[in-house]
C-alpha positions in Angstrom: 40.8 22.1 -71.4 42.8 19.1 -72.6 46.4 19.8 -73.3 48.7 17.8 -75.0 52.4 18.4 -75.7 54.7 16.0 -78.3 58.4 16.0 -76.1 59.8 16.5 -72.9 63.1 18.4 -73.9 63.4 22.2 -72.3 60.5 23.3 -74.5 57.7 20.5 -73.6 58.6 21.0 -69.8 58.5 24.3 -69.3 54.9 24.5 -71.9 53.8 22.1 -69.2 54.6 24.7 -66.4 53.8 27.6 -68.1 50.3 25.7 -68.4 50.0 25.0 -65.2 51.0 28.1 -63.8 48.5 29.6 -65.9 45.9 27.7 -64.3 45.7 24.3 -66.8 45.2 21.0 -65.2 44.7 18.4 -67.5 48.5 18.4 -69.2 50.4 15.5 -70.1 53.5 15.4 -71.7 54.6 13.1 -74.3 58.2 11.6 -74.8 59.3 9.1 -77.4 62.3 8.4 -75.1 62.1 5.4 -72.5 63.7 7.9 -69.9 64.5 11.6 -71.0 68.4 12.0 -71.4 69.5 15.4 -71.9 72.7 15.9 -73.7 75.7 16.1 -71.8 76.5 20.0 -72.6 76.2 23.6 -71.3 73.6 26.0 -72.2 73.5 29.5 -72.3 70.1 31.3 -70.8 69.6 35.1 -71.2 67.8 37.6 -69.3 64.7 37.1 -71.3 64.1 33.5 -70.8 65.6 34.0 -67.0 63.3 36.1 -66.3 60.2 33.7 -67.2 62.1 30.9 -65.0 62.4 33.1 -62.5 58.6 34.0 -62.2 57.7 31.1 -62.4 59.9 30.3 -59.2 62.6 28.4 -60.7 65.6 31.1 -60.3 66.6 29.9 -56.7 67.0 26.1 -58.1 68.8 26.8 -61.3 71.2 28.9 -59.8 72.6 26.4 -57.2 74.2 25.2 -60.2 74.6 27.2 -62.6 77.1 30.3 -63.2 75.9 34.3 -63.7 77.6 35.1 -66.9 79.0 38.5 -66.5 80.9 39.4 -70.1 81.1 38.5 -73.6 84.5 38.4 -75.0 85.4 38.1 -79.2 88.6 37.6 -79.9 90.8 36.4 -83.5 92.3 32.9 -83.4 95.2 34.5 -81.8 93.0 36.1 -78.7 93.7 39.6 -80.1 90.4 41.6 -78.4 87.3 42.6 -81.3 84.5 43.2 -78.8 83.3 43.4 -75.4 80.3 43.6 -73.6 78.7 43.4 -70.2 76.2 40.7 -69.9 73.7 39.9 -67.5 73.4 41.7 -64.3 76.7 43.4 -64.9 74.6 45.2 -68.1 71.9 46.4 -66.1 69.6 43.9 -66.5 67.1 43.0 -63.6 67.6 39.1 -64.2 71.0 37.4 -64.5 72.4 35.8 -67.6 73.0 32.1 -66.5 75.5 29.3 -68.0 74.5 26.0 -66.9 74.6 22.6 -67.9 71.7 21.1 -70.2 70.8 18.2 -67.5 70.1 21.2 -65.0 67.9 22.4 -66.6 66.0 20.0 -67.9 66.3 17.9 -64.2 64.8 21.2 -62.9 61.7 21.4 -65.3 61.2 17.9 -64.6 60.8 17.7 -61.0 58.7 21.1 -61.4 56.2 19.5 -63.6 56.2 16.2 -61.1 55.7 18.6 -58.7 52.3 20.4 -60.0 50.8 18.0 -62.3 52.0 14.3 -61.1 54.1 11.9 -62.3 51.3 10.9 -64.5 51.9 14.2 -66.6 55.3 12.7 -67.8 53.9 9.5 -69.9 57.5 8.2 -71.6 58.4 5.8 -74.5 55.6 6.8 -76.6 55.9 8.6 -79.9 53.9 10.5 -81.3 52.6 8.6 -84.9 49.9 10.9 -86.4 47.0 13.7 -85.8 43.7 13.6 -86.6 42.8 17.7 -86.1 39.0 17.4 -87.8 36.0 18.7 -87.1 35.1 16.1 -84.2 38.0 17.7 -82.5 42.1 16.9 -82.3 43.4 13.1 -81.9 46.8 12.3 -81.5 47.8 8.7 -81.8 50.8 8.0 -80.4 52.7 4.4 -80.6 54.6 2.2 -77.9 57.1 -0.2 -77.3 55.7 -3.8 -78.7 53.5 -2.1 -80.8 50.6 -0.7 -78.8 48.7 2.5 -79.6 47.5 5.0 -77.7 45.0 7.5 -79.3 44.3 10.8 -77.4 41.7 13.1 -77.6 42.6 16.7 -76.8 41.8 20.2 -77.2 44.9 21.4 -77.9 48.3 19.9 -79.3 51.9 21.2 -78.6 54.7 20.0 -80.8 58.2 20.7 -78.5 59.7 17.6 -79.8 62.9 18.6 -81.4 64.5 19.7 -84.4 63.6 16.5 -85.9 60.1 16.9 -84.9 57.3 13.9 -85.7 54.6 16.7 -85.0 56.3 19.0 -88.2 56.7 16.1 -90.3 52.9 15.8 -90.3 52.5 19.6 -91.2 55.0 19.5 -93.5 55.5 15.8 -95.0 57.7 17.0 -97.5 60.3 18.8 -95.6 63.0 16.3 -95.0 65.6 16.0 -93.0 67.3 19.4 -91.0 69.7 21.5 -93.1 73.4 20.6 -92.8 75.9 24.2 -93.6 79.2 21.6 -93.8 80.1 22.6 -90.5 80.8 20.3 -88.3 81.1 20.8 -84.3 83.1 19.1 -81.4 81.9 20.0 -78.1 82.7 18.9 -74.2 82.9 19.8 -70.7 85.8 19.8 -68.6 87.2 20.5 -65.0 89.7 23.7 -64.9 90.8 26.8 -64.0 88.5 29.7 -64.2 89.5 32.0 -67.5 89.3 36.2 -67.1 86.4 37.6 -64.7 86.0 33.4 -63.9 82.6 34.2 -65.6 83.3 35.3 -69.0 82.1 33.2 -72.2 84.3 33.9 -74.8 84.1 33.1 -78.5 87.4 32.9 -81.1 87.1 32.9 -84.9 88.1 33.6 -88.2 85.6 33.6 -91.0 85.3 29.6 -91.3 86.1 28.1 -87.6 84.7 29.2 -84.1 85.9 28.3 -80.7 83.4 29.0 -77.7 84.2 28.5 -74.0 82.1 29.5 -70.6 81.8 28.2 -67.6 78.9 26.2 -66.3 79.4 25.5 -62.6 81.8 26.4 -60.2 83.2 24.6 -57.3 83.5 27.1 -54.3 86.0 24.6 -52.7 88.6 24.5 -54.7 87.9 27.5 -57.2 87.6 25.1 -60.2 85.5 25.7 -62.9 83.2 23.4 -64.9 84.2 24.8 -68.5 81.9 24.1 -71.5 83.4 24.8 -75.1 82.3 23.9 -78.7 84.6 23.9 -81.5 83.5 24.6 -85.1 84.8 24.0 -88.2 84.2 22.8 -91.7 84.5 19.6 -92.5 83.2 16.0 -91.4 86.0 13.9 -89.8 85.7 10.7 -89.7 85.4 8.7 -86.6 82.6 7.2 -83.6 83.0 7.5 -79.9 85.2 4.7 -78.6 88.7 5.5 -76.5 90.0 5.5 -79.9 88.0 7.3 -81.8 88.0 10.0 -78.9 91.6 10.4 -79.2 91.6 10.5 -82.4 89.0 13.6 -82.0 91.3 15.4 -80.2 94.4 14.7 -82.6 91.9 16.5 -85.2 91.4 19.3 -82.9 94.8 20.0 -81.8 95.2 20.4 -85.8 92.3 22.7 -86.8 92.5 25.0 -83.3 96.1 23.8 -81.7 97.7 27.4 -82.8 94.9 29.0 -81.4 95.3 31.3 -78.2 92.0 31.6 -75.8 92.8 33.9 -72.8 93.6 32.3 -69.9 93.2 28.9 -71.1 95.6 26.3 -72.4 93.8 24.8 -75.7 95.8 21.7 -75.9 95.1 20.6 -71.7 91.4 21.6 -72.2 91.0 18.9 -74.8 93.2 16.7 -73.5 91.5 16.3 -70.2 88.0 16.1 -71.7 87.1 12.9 -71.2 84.1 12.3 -73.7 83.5 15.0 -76.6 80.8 15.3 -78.5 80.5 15.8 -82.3 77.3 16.6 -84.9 77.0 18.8 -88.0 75.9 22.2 -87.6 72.1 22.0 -88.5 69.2 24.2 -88.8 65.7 24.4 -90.6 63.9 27.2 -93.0 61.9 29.3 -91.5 57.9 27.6 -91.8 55.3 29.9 -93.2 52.9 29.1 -90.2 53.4 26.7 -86.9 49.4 26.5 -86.2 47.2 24.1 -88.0 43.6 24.4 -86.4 44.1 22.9 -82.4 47.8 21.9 -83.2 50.7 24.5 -83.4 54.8 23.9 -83.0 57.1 25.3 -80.5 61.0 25.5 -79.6 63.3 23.7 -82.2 60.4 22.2 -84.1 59.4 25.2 -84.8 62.1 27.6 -85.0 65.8 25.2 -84.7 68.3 27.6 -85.6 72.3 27.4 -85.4 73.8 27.8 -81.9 74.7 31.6 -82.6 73.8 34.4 -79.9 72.4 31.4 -77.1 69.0 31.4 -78.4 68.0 28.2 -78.3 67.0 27.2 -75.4 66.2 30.7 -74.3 64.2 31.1 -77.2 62.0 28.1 -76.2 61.5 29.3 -73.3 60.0 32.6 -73.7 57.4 30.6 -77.0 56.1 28.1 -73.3 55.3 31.1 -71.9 53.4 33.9 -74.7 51.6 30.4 -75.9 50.4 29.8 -71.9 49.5 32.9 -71.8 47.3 33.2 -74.9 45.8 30.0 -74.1 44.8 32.1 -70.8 43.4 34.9 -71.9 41.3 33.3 -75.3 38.1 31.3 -75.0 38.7 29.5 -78.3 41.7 27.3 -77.9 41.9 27.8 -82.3 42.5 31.9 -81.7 44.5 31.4 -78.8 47.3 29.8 -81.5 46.8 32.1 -83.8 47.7 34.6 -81.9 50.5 33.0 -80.3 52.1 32.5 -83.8 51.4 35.9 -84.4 53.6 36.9 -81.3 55.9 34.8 -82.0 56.8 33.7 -85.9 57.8 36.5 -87.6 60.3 37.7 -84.5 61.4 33.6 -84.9 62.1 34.2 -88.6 63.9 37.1 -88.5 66.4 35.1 -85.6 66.8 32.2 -87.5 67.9 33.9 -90.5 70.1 36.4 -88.5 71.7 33.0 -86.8 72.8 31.6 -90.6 75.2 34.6 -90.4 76.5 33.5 -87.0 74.4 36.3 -84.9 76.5 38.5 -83.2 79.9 36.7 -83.6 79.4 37.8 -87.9 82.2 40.6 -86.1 84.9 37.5 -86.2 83.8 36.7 -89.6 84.2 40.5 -90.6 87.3 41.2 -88.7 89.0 38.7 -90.4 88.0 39.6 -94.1 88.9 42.9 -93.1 92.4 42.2 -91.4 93.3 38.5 -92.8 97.1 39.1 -91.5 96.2 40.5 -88.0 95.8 44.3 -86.9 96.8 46.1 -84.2 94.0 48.5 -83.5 90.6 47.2 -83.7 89.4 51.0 -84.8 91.7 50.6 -87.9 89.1 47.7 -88.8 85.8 48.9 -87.6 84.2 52.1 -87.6 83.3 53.9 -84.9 80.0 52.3 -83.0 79.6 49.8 -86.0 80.5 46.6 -83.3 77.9 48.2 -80.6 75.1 48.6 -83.4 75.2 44.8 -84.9 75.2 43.8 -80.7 72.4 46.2 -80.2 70.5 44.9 -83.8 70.6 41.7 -82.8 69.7 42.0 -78.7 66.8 44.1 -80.5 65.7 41.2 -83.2 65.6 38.3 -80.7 64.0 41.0 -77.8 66.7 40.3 -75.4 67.7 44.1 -75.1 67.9 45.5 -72.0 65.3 48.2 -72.2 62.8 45.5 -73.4 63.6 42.6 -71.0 63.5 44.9 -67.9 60.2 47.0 -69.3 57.9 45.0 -70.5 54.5 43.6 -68.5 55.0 40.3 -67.7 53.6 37.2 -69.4 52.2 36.2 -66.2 48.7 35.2 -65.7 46.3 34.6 -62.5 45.5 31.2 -62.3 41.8 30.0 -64.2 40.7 27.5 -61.8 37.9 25.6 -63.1 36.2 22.2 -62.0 37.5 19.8 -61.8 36.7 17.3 -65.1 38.3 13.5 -65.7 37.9 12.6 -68.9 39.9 9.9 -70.4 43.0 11.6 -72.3 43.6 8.3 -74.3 42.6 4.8 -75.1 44.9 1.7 -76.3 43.8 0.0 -79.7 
């Protein structure tokens, strides 16, 4: 079976292992891109997707530089306490919860698919242009630098290529462009001090801004701390990303978030010392109606982008390479086989992307201060008793990262189909 996948981000890369893993040979992986450059943040992976990297022999790797999350802390603007919970191991989960940075990852997946399929599996600077999914069978066509075309015959078709996927647009010409919610976010990593446990992500707000901070990678040597944050408010300021424009960043968030007091951390020297920060809207898309069109189907963002609530991104991309390996696996008709993944996977993926347009789990910030606007002094004179530990446990349960689940459930894992061996030629330059 010929597979092809449309971008090499997290999702494309580990689809291609997945594959492989599975026991498919003949997968190449497409990237618009010249050279894949992951962006320069932190990422948050849960137990659920952990626990697919980790069977597929990844876990040793990514932990060498990565850090095992061990709470969740929400706190008001001022760092007064609204909830907290054990993550990870320290939860009684099997597989850790890891914070790492986003060129980790991806640097990981890479060398993994270089390592099982050859470099050849990694064709970059070609994007993907249109699909042909008739009754002679699927053709891609995908376009190059100068203006050469590549069109590719294949059995099936992945799109992992983004929130601003090329693959979508041809399902769903219509569409447009991803939905902006006016927020806009400010994000970096910096060199510090380790904050609480030295392994605690924690998450400030009120019921418009957000303020997120975890570490991503620890230096042993000098017990420093590679410390990711993200700072969300409404608004777009203006501004690019020269020295000036920089500082001019920071000037803006020492306004919105200067009065704000994380725990353990001092705001105004964690943006000051960032050297380069990062800035986008907050961006999403409606849930699709279907992801599978005959031999073609979506995965990751361009199926399911969502905002960056609850760490579900990435993870989430992870865990959709691994059910769609899997039914590929265990089908004889590559058609049913994507069918049933979006079965598995769509309606779960709706549900979490419309939970996320509430902000996930951190909707207790949101509440707490609609509740308490001036400030309380007991959080059980704002919440009920049990109400924070249900909307934590509703929302583990809708994006199945709850405990019982993760550490339960048979695994996704498949012996290896080895069949002949069959070259055919995957493409052919017009």
């Amino acid at each position: 079976m010929r597979i092809t996948i449309v971008g090499a981000g997290i999702g494309g890369l580990a689809t291609a292992t997945s594959l492989h893993a599975a026991g498919f040979e003949d997968v190449t992986v497409f990237e618009a891109a010249p050279r894949p450059r992951p962006p320069g943040f932190g990422l948050n992976i849960l137990p659920n997707a952990v626990r697919e990297l980790a069977e597929l022999g990844l876990l040793e790797a990514l932990r060498r530089r990565a850090v095992r999350t061990r709470e969740l802390v929400l706190c008001t603007p001022r760092g007064r306490l609204v909830w907290r919970e054990d993550r990870g191991l320290a939860a009684g989960y099997r597989w850790p919860q890891l914070s790492l940075s986003h060129a980790h990852l991806h640097a990981v997946l890479e060398e993994e698919v270089r390592r099982r399929l050859g470099d050849g599996a990694l064709v970059t600077g070609a994007r993907f242009t249109g699909l042909d999914d008739g009754p002679g069978g699927t053709r891609a066509v995908f376009a190059y630098e100068g203006g050469a075309t590549r069109a590719v015959e294949t059995d099936v078709l992945v799109g992992a290529d983004g929130i601003h996927s090329a693959v979508r647009a041809s399902f769903y010409p219509a569409e447009g462009p991803p939905l902006g919610n006016g927020v806009t976010m400010h994000r970096g990593t910096v060199w510090g001090r380790g904050f609480l446990t030295g392994s605690s992500m924690t998450v400030l707000g009120d019921d418009r801004r957000r303020l997120v901070l975890y570490p991503i990678e620890r230096d042993e040597a000098t017990g420093r701390c590679l410390v990711n944050w993200v700072a969300a408010a409404p608004g777009s300021p203006a501004g690019g990303r020269s020295p000036a424009d920089v500082a001019g960043m920071r000037r803006y968030l020492l306004r919105e978030f200067g009065g704000w007091s994380p725990p353990d951390v001092d705001l105004g020297r964690l943006f000051a010392d960032t050297e380069r920060i990062h800035r986008y809207p907050m961006a999403d898309r409606d849930p699709l109606p279907r992801w599978t069109f005959g031999r073609a189907t979506l995965l990751g963002d361009a199926a399911h982008a969502m905002y960056p609530a609850g760490s579900n991104g990435a993870t989430q991309a992870v865990v959709d390479a691994r059910v769609l390996a899997r039914h590929l696996a265990m089908c004889s008709d590559p058609a049913d086989a994507l069918r049933a993944y979006e079965a598995d996977r769509l309606p779960q993926m709706t549900e979490l992307q419309r939970s996320n347009r509430s902000m996930g789990p951190e909707k207790v910030l949101t509440l707490a201060h609609q509740r308490a606007p001036q400030g309380f002094e007991r959080i059980e004179d704002v919440f009920g008793a049990e109400e924070l530990a249900e909307i934590s446990r509703g929302y583990a349960a809708t994006g199945k990262f709850d405990q019982d689940w993760v550490n339960s459930r048979p695994t996704l894992s498949v012996g290896p189909r080895r069949r002949p061996a069959v070259r055919r030629e995957k493409g052919s330059a017009e």
